[in-house]
Every structure is written in C-alpha cells, then in structure tokens.
N, C-alpha and C positions, 0 to 999 in steps of 0.2 A: 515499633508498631507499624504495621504494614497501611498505606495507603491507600482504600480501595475503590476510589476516584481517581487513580489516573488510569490511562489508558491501558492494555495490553502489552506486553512487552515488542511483538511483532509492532506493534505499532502508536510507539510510544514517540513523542514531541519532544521539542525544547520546546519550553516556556518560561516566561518571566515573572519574576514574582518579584515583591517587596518585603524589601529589609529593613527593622526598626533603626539600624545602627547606619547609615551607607545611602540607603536607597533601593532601586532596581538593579536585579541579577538577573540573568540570564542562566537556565539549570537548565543541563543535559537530559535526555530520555533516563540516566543512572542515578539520577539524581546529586552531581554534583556539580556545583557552580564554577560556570566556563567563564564567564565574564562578567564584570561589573565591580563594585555598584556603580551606578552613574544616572542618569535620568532615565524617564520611562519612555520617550521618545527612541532616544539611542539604546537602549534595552531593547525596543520593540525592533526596529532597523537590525540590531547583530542577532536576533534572536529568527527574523525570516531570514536571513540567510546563511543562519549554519542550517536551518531546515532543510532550505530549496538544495542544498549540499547536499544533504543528507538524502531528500529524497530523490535526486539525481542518482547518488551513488547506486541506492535500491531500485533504481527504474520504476519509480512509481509514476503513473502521470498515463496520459491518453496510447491505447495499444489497439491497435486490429485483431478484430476474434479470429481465432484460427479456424473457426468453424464456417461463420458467413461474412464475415470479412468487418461486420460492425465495427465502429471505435466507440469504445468504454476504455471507464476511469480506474485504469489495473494498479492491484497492488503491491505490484513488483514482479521480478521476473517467473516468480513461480505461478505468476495468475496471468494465462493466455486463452482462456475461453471467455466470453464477456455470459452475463448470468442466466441468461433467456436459453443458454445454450449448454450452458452447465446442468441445467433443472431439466432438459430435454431426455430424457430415457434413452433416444441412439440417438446420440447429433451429428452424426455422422451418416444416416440413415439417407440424408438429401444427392449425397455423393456416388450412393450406390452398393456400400457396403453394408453389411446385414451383422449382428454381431458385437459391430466394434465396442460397441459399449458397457457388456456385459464383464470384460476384461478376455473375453477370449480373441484370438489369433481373428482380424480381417477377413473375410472373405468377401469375393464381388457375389453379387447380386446374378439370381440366371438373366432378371431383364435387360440389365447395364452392356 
C-alpha cells in the first residue's frame, strides 16, 4: 500500500519514526531504515545530518536569480530563476531582449 503523505519523490526527506520493538529509526527518502533504533534525540541529530548531506549533494539552499540577481530558496540545481521571474511572461525583457521567452532564438531590442 502506497503512502500518500509522504512527500514527492523529488523531494522526499529522512525522517524519524518510532518502533514498538527498538525505539527511534531513522528512514531514508526510499523508505528504508538507515539507522537506529536508539533514542529520539540521537534519531533526531543523525537524521538532520544525512539531510543537510543530502541537500548539499542537491544544491538545495539560497541561489541568485539569474534574471535579477534576487536570492531565493532554490530547489536544486535545476531551479535558477527565483518565482517572481518565472511567472514573468519575458524575464528577460528588462535586458533588452524581445522574444526570449516565448522559446524562440534572442534577439536585441531596436532600442538597446
């Protein structure tokens, strides 16, 4: 039976949970238990730092928009526009180019 409270797979956690036998584990985004049992202090302690790994590894964390330079909270490498600039119809439009956002080929601007 599928779980359909946990997160997304792109963005799925460790988390700790408790066991009737044991105590606190520590379970992977795959759902299988990385560490424990042991108490839920030290569940909680190994449990943010295979994350903060984890989302190292993913470059998740504070990035500069490639558009206007903002810093927002990216969700990894594939996410370098911050949202204001995403939702913009040409965000690119401020630079001088006409176009770029429709997916066709750049071009300048006659006024630039």
């Amino acid at each position: 039976m599928k779980d359909c409270n946990l997160p997304a797979p792109g963005r799925a956690r460790y988390r700790v949970e408790y066991r009737t036998r044991g105590g606190f584990v520590v379970v992977n985004p795959a759902g299988h238990v990385v560490y424990g049992p042991c108490t839920r202090e030290l569940a909680e302690t190994k449990c943010d730092r295979l994350q903060k790994a984890a989302d190292a590894t993913a470059k998740i964390g504070p990035r500069p928009c490639l558009c206007c330079g903002a810093t927002f909270q990216s969700e990894g490498i594939h996410n370098r526009m911050c949202n204001g600039c995403r939702r913009s119809r040409d965000p690119l439009s401020a630079y001088g180019y006409v176009g770029a956002g429709d997916g066709r080929r750049p071009r300048k601007s006659a006024g630039a």
